[in-house]
N, C-alpha and C positions, 0 to 999 in steps of 0.2 A: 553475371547478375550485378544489380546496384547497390551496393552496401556502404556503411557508413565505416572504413576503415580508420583506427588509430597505431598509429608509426610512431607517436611519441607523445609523450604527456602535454597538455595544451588547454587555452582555455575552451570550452567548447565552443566557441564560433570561429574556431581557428581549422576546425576540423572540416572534410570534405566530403559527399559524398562520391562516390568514385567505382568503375567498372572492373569487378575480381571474378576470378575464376570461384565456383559455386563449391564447397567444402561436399567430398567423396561421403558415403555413405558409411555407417559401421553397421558392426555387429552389437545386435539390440538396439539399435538406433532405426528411427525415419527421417524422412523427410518431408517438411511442409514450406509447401507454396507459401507462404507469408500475406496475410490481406491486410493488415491490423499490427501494428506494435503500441506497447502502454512505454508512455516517458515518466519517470521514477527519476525522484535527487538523486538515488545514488548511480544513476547513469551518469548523468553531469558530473559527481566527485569522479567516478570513474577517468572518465576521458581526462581528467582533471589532474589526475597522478593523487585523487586526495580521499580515494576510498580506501577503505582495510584491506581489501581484493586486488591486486595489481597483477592482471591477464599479462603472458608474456605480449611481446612484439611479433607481430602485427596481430592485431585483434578487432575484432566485430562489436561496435558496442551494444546494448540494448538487452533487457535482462525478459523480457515478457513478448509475448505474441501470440497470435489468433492467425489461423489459417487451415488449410487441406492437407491434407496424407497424399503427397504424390510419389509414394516409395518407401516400399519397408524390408527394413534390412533382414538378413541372416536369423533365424530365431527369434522373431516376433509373430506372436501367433493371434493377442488379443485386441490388435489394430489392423486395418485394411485402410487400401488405396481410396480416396472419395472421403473419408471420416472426416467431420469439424470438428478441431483438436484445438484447445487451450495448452500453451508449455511456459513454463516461467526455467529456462537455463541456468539465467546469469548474465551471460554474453552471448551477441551473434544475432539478436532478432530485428538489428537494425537494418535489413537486408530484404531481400525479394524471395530469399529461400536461406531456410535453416537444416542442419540436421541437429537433433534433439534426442537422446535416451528417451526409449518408448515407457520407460515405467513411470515418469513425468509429466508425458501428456494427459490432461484432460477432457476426454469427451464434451461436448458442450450442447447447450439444447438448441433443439431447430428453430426455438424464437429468439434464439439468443445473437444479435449481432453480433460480425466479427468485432467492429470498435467495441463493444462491451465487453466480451469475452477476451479481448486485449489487454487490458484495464480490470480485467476482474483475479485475478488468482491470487495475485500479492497482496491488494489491500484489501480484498474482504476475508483470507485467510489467514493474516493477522490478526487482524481486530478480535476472528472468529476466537483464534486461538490463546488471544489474550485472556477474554470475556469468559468464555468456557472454561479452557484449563486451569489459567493463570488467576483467576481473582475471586475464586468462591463466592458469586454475586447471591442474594437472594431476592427475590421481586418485591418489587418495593424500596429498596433502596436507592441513593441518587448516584448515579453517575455524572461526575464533570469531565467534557470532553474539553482540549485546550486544539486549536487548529481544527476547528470544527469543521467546515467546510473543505478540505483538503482533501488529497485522495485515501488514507486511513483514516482520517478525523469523522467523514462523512458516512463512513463506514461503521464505524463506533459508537458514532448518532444512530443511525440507522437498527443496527444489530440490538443495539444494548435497550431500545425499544421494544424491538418485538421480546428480547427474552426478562420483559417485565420490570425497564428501568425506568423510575423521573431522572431523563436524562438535561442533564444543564449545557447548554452548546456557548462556546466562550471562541468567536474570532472575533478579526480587526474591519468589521463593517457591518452596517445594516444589511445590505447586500446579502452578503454573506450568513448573516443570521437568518434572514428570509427563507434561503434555501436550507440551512437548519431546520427551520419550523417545519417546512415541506414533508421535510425526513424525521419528521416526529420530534424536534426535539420538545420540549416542557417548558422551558426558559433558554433566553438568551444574555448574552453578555458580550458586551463590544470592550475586550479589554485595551483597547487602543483608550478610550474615552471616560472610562468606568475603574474605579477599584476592585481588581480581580475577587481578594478575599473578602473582601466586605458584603460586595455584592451576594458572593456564596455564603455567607452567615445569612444574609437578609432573607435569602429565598429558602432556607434548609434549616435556621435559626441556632439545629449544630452543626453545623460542617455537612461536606459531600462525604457518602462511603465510600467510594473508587476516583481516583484522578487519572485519565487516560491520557498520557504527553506525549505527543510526538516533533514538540517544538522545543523545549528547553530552553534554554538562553535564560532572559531575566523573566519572564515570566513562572519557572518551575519553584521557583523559592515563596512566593502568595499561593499560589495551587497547592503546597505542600502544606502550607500552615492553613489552609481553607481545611483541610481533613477533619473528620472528628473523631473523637479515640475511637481506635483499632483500627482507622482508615487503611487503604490499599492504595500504594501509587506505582502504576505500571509506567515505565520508563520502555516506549516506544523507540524514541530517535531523538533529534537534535536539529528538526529544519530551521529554527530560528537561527542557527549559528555555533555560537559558544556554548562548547558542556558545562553546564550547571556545576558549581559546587556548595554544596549545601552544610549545615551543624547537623552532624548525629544528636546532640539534643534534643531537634526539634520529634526523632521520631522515641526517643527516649518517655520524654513526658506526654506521650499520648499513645504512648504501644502503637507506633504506625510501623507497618511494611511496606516496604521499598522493593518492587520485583520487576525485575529483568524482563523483556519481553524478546527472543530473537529466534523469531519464527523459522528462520532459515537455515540455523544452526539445531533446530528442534525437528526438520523433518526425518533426517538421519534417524536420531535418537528415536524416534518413534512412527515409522513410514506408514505402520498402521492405524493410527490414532489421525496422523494428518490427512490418509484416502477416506476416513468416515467421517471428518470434518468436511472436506472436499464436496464429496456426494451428500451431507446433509446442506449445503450453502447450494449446492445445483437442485436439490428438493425446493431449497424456499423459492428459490428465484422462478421454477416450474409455477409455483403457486400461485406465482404474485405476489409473496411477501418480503422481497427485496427486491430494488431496481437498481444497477448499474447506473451512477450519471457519467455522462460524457461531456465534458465541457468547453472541450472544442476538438478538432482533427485537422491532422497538416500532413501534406503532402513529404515523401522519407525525406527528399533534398529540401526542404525547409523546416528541417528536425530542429534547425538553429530558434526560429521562430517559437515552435513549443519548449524548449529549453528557457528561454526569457520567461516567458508565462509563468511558467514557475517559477525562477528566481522571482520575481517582481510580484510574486506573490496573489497572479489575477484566475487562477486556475482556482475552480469551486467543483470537486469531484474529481476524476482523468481526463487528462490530455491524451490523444493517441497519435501516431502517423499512420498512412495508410497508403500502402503500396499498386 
């Protein structure tokens, strides 16, 4: 099969796609045909040597995928051969076939394209998990989203709509805000052009109650003092770059919380909480009341391709390849 093997830490266009032998089956594991993989930063840090996660050598990159059940291992009873299956691993979906632990996979609906269902489990399971668990929102409140157009950010737009938010959508273009409005948001913000906090005083006249970051860098320090007393600021990730360091003052004199967001480390801890988050985000999307965007797709051996789009900051939703 064709997969995107890493032999050693690199920048990702240094990497190859290349003809391996197809990983044997386990026990409680299947295997899927691959149609569909979602590109996530933290693939890029991956291959990079520069994520928290360092897969031995040789390793398959690619943490997400969409495709068919063509083989179920030893003691699997509630998946069959034929089934469209969503799995988010880690590694290995950069490839023409995976095998994957079957209590990971998810079912996915008959309207649901593979690119969508590629691109879907990581970042609408986040955001889900933020919104929900993470931020005691009550309707009515504003949520500011930073990376709004992004693959979580869009999601965050999205979600925090339907579950009854004036959502504020804050990227670095019209463009980009455009596709905000689309996804419900209420107000926009080109903080490339605009004064992040000011701006959010203007439109809330106290502060946002939740700040959803999944950029950090120099913008987290005006999003944090945008808040108004008791504010919530959920610390998603760090695409802009540099981890923010911020004054504990600031959340002093305004009782703000500062919460963790790390989805991935949270499905362990609770696998039952995350499968009825799962199957309600497969509810709304039956309904029509969330849509997947796709923002572009590239073929597995021009992964290099979708990797820039990211970096360079042109992706508005997910990216996928497709095998």
């Amino acid at each position: 099969m064709k997969a995107l093997v890493c032999t050693e830490f690199a920048p990702f266009s240094s990497h190859k796609v290349i003809e391996t032998e197809a990983p044997k089956i386990k026990k409680g594991h299947v295997r899927i045909a691959i149609k569909a993989a979602g590109v996530n930063f933290p693939d890029i840090l991956m291959v990079q040597g520069q994520y928290q996660v360092k897969p031995p050598f040789p390793f398959i990159a690619g943490a997400e995928c969409a495709g068919d059940i063509i083989e179920v291992g030893e003691g699997v009873s509630h998946l069959k051969v034929g089934q469209r299956v969503a799995a988010l691993p880690g590694v290995g979906c950069f490839a023409e076939e995976a095998v994957v632990p079957a209590e990971i996979c998810v079912p996915i609906s008959d309207k649901m394209s593979y690119e969508e269902a590629a691109g879907f489990v990581m970042v609408y399971a986040t955001s889900y998990h933020a919104l929900k668990d993470r931020s005691d929102i009550k309707p009515g409140e504003t949520l500011l989203v930073l990376g709004a157009a992004g693959g979580v950010g869009l999601t965050a737009v999205e979600l925090g709509k339907h579950m009854g938010l004036n959502v504020i959508a804050a990227a670095s273009s019209q463009a980009k805000l455009d596709v905000c409005k689309d996804y419900g948001a209420d107000h926009g913000i080109n903080y490339v052009d605009e004064d992040l906090k000011a701006r959010v005083r203007e439109i809330t006249g106290k502060g946002a109650d939740i700040c959803y970051d999944p950029v950090g860098d120099k913008f987290a320090e005006p999003a944090l003092r945008s808040l108004k007393w008791g504010g919530r600021y959920l610390v998603i990730g760090f695409a802009g770059g540099d981890i923010p360091k911020v004054a504990f003052n600031w959340m002093l004199l305004k009782e703000l919380d500062v919460r963790g967001i790390h989805w991935g480390a949270w499905i362990p801890r609770n696998p039952k909480g995350h499968m009825e988050n799962m199957a309600e985000l497969m509810g709304l999307y039956e309904q029509g009341k969330i849509r997947p965007r796709v923002s572009g797709a590239h073929k597995l051996e021009n992964f290099a391709d979708a990797m820039t789009e990211l970096v360079e900051r042109k992706v508005m939703g997910k990216v996928v390849l497709t095998m």
